[in-house]
MARKOLGU-651297 format. One record per residue (C-alpha): x negated, y negated, z negated. Coordinates in pm, 1 decimal. Layout:
REM MARKOLGU-651297
node u:X | v:Y | w:Z
...
REM end
This chain:
REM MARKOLGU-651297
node u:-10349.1 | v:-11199.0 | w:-10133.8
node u:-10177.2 | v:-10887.3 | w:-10224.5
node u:-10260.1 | v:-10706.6 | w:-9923.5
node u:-10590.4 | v:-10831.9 | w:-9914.6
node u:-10663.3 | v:-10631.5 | w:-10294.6
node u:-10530.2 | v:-10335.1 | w:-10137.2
node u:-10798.5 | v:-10338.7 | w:-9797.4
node u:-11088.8 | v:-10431.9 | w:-10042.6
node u:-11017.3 | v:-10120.5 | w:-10258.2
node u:-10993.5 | v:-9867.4 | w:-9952.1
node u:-11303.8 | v:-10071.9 | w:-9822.3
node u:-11514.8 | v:-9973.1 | w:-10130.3
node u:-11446.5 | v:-9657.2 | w:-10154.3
node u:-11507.0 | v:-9553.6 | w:-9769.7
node u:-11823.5 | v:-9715.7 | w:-9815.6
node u:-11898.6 | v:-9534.4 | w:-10112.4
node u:-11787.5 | v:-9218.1 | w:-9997.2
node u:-11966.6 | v:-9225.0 | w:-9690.1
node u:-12325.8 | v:-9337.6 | w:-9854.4
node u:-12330.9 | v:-9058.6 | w:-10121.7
node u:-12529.9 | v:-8722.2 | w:-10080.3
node u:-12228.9 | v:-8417.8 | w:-9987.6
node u:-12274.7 | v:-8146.2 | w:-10267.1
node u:-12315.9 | v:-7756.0 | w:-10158.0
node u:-11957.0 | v:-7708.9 | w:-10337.3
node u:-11695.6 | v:-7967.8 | w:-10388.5
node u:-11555.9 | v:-8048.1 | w:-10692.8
node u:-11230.3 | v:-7925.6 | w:-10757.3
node u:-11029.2 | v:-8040.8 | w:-11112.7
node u:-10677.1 | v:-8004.4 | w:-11238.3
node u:-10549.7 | v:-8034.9 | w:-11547.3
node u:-10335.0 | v:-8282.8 | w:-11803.4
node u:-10361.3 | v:-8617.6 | w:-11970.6
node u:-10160.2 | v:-8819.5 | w:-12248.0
node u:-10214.6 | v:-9115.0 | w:-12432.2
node u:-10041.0 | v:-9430.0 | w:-12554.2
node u:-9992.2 | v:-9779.0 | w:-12347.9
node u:-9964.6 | v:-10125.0 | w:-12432.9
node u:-9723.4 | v:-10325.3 | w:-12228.6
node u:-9630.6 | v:-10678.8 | w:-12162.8
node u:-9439.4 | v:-10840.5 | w:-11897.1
node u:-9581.7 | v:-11110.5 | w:-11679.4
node u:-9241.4 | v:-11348.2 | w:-11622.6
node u:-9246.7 | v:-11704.7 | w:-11418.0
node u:-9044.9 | v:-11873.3 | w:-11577.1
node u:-9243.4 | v:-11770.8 | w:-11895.8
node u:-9069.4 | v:-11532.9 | w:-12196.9
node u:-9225.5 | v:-11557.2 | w:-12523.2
node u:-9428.6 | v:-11214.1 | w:-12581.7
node u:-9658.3 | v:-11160.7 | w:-12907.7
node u:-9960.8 | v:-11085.6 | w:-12742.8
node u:-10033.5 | v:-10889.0 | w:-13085.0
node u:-9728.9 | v:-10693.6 | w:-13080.4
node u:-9687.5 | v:-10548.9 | w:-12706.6
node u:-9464.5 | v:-10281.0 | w:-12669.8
node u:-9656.2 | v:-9934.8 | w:-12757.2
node u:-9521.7 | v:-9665.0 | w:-12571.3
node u:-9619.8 | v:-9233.1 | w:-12439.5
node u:-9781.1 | v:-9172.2 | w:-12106.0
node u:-9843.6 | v:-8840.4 | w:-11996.0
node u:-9895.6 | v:-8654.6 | w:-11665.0
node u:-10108.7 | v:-8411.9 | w:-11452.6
node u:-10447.1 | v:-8522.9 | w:-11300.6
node u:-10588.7 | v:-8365.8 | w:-10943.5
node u:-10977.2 | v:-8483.2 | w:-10879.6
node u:-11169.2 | v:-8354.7 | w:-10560.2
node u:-11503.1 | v:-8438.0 | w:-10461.0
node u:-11724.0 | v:-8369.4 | w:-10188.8
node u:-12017.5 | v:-8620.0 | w:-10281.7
node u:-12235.5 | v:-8628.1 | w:-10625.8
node u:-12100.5 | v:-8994.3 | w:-10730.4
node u:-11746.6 | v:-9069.8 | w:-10487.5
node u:-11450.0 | v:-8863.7 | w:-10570.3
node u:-11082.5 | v:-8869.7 | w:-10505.9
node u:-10838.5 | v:-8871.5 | w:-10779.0
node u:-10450.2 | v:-8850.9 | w:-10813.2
node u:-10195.4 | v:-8864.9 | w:-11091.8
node u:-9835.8 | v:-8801.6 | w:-11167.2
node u:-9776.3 | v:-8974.4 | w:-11478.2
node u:-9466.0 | v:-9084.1 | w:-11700.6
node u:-9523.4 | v:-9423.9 | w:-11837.3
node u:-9346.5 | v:-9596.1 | w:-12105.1
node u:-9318.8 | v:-9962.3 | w:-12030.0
node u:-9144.9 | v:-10245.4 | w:-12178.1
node u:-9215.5 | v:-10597.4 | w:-12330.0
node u:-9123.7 | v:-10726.7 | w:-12711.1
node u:-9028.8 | v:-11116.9 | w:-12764.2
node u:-9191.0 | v:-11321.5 | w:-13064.7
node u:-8865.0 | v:-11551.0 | w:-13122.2
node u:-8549.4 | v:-11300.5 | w:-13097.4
node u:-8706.4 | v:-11011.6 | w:-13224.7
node u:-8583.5 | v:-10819.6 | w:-12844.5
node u:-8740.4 | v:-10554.0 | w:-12685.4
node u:-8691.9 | v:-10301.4 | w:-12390.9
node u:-8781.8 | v:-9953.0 | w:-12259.7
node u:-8816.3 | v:-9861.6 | w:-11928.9
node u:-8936.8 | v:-9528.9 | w:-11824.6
node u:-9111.4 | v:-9496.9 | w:-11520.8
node u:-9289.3 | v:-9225.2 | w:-11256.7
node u:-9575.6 | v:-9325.9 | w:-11097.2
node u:-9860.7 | v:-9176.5 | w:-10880.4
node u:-10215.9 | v:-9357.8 | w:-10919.2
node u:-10424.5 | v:-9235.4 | w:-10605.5
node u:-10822.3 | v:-9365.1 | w:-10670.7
node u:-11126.9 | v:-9325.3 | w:-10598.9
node u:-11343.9 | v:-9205.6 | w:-10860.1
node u:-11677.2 | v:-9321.8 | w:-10915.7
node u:-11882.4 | v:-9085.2 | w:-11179.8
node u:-12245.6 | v:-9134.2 | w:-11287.2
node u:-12441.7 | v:-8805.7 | w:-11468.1
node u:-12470.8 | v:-8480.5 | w:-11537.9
node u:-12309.9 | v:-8305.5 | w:-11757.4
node u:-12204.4 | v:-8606.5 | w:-11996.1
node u:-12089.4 | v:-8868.4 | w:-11719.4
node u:-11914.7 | v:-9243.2 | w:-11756.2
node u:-11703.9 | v:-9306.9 | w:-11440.9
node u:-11504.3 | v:-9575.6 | w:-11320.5
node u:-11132.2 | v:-9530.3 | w:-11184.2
node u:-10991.3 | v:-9776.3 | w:-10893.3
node u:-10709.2 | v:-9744.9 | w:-10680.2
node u:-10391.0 | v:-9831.2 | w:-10616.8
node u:-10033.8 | v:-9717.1 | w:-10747.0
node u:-9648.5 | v:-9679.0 | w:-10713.3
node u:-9428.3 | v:-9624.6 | w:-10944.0
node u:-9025.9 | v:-9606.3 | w:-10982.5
node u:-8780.8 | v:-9674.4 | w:-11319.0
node u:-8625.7 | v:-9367.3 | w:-11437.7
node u:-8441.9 | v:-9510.9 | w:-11750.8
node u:-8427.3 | v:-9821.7 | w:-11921.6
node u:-8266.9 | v:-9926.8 | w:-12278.0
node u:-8268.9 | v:-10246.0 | w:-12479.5
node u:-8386.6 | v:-10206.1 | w:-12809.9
node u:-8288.1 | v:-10511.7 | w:-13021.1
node u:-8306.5 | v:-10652.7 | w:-13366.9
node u:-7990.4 | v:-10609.7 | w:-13597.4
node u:-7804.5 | v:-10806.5 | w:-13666.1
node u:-7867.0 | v:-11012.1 | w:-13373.4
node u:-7898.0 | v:-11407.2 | w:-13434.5
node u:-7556.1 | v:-11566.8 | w:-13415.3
node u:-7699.3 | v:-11857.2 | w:-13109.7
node u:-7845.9 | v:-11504.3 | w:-12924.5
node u:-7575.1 | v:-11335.8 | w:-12945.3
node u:-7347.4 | v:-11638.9 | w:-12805.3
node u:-7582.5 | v:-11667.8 | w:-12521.6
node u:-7623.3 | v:-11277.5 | w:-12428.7
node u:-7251.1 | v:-11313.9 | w:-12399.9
node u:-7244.0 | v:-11587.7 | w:-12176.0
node u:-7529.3 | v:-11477.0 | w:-11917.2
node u:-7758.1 | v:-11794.7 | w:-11991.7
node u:-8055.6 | v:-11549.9 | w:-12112.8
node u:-8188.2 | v:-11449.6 | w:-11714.1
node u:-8453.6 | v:-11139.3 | w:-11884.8
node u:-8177.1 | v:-10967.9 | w:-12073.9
node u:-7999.6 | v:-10856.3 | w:-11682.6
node u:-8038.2 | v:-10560.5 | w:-11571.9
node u:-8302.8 | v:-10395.2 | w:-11330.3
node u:-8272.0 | v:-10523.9 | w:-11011.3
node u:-8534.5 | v:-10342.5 | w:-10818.3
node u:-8670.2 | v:-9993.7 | w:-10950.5
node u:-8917.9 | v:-9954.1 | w:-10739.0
node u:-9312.9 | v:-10038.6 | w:-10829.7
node u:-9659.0 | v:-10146.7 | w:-10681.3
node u:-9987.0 | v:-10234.6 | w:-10782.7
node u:-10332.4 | v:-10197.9 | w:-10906.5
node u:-10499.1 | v:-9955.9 | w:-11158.8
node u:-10869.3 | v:-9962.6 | w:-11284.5
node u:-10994.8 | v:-9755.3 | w:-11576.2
node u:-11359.5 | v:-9631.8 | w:-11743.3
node u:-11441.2 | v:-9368.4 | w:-11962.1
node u:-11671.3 | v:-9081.5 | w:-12004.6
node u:-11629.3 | v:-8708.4 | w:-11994.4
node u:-11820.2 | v:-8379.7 | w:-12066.3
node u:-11821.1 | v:-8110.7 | w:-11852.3
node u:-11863.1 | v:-7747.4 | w:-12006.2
node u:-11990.7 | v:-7434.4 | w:-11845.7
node u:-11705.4 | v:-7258.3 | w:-11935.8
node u:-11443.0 | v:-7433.5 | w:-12119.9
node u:-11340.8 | v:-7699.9 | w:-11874.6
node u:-11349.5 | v:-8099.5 | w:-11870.6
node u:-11307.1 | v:-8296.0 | w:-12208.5
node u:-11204.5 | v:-8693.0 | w:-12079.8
node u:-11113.4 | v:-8986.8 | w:-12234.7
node u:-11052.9 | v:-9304.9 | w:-12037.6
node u:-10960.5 | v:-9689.2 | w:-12084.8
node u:-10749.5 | v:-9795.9 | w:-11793.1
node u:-10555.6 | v:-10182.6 | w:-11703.2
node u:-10267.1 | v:-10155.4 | w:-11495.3
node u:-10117.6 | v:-10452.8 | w:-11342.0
node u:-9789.7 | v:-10445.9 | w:-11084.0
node u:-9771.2 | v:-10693.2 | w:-10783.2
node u:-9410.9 | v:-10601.5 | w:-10745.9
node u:-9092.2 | v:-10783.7 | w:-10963.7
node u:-8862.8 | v:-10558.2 | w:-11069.9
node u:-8639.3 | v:-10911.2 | w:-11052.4
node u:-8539.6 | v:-11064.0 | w:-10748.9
node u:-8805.0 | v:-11303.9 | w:-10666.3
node u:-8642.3 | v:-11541.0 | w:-10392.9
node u:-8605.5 | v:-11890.5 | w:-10386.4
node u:-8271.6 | v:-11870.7 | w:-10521.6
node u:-8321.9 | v:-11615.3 | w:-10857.3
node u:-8450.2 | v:-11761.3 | w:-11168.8
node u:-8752.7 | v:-11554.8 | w:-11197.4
node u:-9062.8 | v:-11585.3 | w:-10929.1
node u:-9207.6 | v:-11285.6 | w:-11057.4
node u:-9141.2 | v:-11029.6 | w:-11341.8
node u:-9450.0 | v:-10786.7 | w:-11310.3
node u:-9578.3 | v:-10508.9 | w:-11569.9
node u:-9888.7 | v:-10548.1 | w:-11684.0
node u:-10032.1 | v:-10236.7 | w:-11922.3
node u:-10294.0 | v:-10123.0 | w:-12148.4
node u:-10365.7 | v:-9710.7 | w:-12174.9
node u:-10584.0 | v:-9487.1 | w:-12371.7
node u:-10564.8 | v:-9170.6 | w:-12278.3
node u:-10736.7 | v:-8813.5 | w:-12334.1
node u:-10741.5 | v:-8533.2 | w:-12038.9
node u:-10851.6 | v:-8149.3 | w:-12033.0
node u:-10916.1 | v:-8053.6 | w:-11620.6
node u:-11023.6 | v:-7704.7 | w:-11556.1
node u:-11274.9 | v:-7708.6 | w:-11248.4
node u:-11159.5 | v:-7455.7 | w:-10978.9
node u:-11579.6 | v:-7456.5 | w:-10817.5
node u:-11894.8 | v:-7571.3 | w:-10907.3
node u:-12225.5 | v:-7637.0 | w:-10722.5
node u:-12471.5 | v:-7421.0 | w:-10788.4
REM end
């Protein structure tokens, strides 16, 4: 099923690609984005989150955007992301830093004021992590962080990260003064960054985020 997400995106956006009009110039963009995220982690067996209170963190990073065709575009990121989930009953919460690289295609719809849509896949790997807790911890939480029975509270197991990243927005584009862009984007992992075999606790442990961020590209040519 997994794999199957992954064809369907690369599907649309050949398709899309190939049926748009090729500009006299391509569009060439680079520039920078930051924002905040949301964050909440998908476990099986389930860990009580406050849907309410996800963990807010930074993201920032560089944005690269070609296109030869009026509406289809390519787009890639490098982008810090500051991840982590928050519990409703103890009152824990973590931090976990990653790198990732979005690569999309980028579907745009205008002139010079233009809504677009973002779809693509991503990877990602943990830089840093670091357990922010409530103090003083709760005497029974305590005794069982101790003693190992509390499976979330272990250490990353597997840094490395997969998945699936949509976004929309809307940006202007200026003669002379660049791209102004601000964009709503969902991203949700397929990978655990638990073991996930029929012998560890947890079946899955994926990220799932939230992002608002705001980007200025400067665009390298322009059709005439």
């Amino acid at each position: 099923m997994k794999h199957h997400a992954f064809i369907i995106l690369l599907i649309f956006c050949s398709v899309s690609a190939f049926a748009q009009k090729r500009l006299l110039r391509p569009e060439i963009s680079f520039g920078a984005q930051g924002g905040y995220m949301a964050s909440m982690v998908n476990f099986n067996p389930s860990v009580a989150q406050q849907p309410l209170k996800c963990y807010l963190g930074p993201t920032a990073g560089l944005v690269f955007r070609y296109a030869e065709h009026k509406v289809c575009g390519i787009q890639v990121e490098l982008n810090y992301m500051q991840r982590g989930w928050r519990e409703s009953n103890t009152g824990y919460s973590r931090q976990m830093d990653y790198i990732e690289i979005p690569m999309l295609c980028h579907l745009s719809f205008g002139r010079r004021f233009r809504g677009f849509i973002n779809l693509g896949p991503q990877v990602g790997y943990l830089l840093h992590e670091k357990e922010l807790t409530a103090s003083p911890l709760p005497n029974a939480w305590a005794d069982k962080l101790s003693s190992k029975e509390v499976h979330q509270y272990a250490q990353t197991e597997k840094p490395f990260d997969w998945g699936l990243a949509g976004g929309l927005g809307v940006y202007y584009r200026s003669r002379l003064a660049g791209t102004y862009q601000l964009e709503a984007r969902f991203n949700y992992s397929l990978g655990s960054f638990f073991r996930s075999t029929q012998m560890d606790y947890f079946s899955a442990a994926n990220h799932m985020n939230l992002s608002l961020t705001f980007a200025y590209l400067w665009e390298f040519k322009r059709k005439k």
